[in-house]
C-alpha positions as CSV (number, residue, x, y, z in Angstrom):
1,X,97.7,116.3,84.3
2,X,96.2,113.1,83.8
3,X,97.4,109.9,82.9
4,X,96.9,106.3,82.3
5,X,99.1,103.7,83.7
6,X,99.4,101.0,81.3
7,X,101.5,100.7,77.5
8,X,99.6,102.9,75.4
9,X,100.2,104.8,72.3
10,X,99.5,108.8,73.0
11,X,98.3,110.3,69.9
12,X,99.6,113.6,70.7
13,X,102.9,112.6,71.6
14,X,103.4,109.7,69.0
15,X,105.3,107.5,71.4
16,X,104.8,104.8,73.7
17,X,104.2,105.2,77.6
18,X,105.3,102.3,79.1
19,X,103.9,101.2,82.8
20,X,106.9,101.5,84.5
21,X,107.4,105.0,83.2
22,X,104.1,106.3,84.2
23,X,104.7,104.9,88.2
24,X,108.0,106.6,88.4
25,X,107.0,109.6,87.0
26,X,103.7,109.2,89.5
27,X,105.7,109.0,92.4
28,X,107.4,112.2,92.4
29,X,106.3,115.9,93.5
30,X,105.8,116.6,89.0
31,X,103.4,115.5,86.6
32,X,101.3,113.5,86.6
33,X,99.0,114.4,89.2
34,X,96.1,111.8,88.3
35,X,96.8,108.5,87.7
36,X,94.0,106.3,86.0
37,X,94.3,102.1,86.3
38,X,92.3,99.4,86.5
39,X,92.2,96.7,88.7
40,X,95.7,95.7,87.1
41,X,97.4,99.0,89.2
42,X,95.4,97.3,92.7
43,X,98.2,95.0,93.1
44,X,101.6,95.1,94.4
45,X,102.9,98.2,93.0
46,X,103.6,101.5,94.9
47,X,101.9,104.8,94.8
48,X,102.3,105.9,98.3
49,X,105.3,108.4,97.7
50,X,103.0,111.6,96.7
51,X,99.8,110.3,97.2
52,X,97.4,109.8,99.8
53,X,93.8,110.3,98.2
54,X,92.0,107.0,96.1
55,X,89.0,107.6,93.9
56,X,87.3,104.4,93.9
57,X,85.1,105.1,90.4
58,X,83.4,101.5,90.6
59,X,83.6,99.3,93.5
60,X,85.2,95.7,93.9
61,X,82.8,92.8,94.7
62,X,85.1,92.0,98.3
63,X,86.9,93.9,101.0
64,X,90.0,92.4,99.9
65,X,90.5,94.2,96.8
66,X,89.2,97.3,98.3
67,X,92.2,96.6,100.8
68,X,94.5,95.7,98.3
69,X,93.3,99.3,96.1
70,X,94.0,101.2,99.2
71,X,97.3,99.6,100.4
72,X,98.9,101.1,97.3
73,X,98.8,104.4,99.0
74,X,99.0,103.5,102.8
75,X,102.3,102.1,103.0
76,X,105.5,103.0,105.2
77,X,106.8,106.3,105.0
78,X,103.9,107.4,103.2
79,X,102.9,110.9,102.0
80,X,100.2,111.5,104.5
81,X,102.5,110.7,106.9
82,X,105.6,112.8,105.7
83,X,102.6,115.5,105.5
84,X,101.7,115.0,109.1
85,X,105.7,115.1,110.0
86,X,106.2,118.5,108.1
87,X,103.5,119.8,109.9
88,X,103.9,118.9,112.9
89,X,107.6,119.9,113.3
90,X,108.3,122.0,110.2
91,X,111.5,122.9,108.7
92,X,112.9,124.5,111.6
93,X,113.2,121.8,112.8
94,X,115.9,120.3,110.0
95,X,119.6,120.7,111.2
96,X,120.8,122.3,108.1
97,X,124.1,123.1,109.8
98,X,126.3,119.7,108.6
99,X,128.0,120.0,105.4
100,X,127.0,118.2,102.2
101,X,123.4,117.0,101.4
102,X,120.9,117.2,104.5
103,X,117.8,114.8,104.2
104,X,114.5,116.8,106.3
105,X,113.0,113.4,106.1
106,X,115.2,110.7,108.1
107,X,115.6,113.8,110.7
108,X,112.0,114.0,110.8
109,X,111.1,110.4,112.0
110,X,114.3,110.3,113.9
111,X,112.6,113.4,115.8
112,X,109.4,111.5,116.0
113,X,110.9,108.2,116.6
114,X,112.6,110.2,119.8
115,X,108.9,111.6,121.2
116,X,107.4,108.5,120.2
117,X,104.4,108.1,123.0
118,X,105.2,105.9,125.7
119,X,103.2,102.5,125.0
120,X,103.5,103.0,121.1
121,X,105.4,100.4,119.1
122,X,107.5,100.3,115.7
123,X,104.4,101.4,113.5
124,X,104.8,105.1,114.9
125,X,105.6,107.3,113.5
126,X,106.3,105.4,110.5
127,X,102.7,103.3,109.6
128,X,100.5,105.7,112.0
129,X,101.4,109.4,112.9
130,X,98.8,111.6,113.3
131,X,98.6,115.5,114.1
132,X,96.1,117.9,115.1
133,X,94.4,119.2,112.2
134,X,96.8,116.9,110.1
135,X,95.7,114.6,106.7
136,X,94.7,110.9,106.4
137,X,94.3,108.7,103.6
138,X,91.5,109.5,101.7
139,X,88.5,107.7,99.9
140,X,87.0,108.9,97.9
141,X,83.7,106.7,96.1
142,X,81.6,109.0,93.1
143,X,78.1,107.4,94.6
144,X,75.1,108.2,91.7
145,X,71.6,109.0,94.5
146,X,69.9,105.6,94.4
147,X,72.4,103.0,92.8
148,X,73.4,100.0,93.9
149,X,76.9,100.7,95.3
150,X,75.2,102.8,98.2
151,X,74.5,99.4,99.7
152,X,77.1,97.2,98.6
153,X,79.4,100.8,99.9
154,X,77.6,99.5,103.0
155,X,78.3,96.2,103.0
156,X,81.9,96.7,102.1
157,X,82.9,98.4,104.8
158,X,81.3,96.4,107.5
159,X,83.7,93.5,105.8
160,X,86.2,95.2,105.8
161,X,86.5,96.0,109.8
162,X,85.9,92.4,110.0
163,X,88.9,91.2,107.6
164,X,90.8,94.1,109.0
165,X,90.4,92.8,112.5
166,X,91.4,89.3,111.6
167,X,94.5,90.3,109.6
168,X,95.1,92.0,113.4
169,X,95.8,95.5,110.9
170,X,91.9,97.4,111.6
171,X,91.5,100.8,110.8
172,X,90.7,102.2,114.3
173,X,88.1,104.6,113.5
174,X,86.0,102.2,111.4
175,X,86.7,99.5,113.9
176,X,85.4,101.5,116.4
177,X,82.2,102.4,114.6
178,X,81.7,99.0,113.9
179,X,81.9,97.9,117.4
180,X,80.3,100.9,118.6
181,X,76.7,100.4,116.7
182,X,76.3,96.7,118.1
183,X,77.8,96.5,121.9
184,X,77.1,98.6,125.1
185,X,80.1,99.2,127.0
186,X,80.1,96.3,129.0
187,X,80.0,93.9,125.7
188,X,82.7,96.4,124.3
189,X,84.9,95.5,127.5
190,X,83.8,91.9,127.3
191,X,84.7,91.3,123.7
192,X,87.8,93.7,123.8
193,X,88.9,91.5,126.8
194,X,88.0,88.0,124.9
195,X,89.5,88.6,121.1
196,X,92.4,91.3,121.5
197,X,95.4,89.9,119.9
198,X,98.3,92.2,119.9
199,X,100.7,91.6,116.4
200,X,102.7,94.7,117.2
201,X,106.1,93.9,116.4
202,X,108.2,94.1,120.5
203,X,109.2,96.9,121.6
204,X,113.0,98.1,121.7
């Protein structure tokens, strides 16, 4: 099921779906599944709770509303992450022994919390948590052969390592790509040596 996030009459339901409606019925595991905005849903509001997959069906004209588009799904205690949790440690690991209502979820980090890496800091396992074989945010850009937006696609994405990087938040992968294509290993070093600023919050 699809639906538009907005205040709109539906014809076939004669009534009135109201905005704040459609994003709490969005973030839960029911209906609907799709969610259709404008640029009006690519700021401050919340998607992230059962959704980890953007369809970007025209492009913004600057990597910081591509940022700002994606954000809304790739928050804290998102649902790629809970996905990568779940199957990392499954259910059996949930005490379901305690009486009264158990939530899998705050076990779940908790457990991951406990393993956490040494080195790693507060964002893991609850901004970054990845598993083997495990799901990431997705993006997903409808690209006609020969347009326009291939380029500016293009373009876009080599901004936004470079406003990722100065926010101190990059998306490793793409950072690393970036870097990759225009310095040998001794630049890499060099640079990595010369600009790395760490805004990790301190560890406990």
């Amino acid at each position: 099921m699809d639906l538009r996030f907005g205040d709109k009459k539906r014809e076939e339901l004669e009534q009135w779906t109201r905005s704040a409606d459609v994003r709490v019925a969005f973030n839960s595991p029911f209906r609907p599944f799709i969610l259709a905005t404008t640029s009006v849903g690519q700021e401050g509001l919340d998607f992230h709770q059962y959704c980890h997959r953007v369809v970007h069906w025209n492009l913004p004209s600057n990597p910081v509303d591509l940022e700002q588009r994606e954000g809304r799904v790739h928050r804290y205690k998102g649902h790629v992450i809970r996905r990568n949790l779940a199957k990392r440690y499954g259910l059996e690991r949930v005490d379901l022994s305690g009486a009264g209502l158990v939530d899998p979820w705050e076990q779940l980090f908790e457990l991951a919390r406990s393993e956490r890496p040494e080195g790693e800091n507060d964002l893991y396992p609850y901004w970054i948590f990845e598993t083997d074989g495990g799901y990431k945010i997705e993006r997903l850009i409808p690209l006609l052969p020969l347009s326009r937006e291939i380029g500016q696609l293009k373009w876009l994405k080599r901004s936004l390592v470079a406003y990722r990087s100065v926010m101190g938040q990059p998306r490793q992968q793409e950072l690393t790509e970036f870097l990759a294509r225009r310095f040998s290993d001794e630049e890499m070093a060099e640079v990595t040596e010369k600009y790395a600023i760490d805004l990790s919050p301190p560890q406990r």
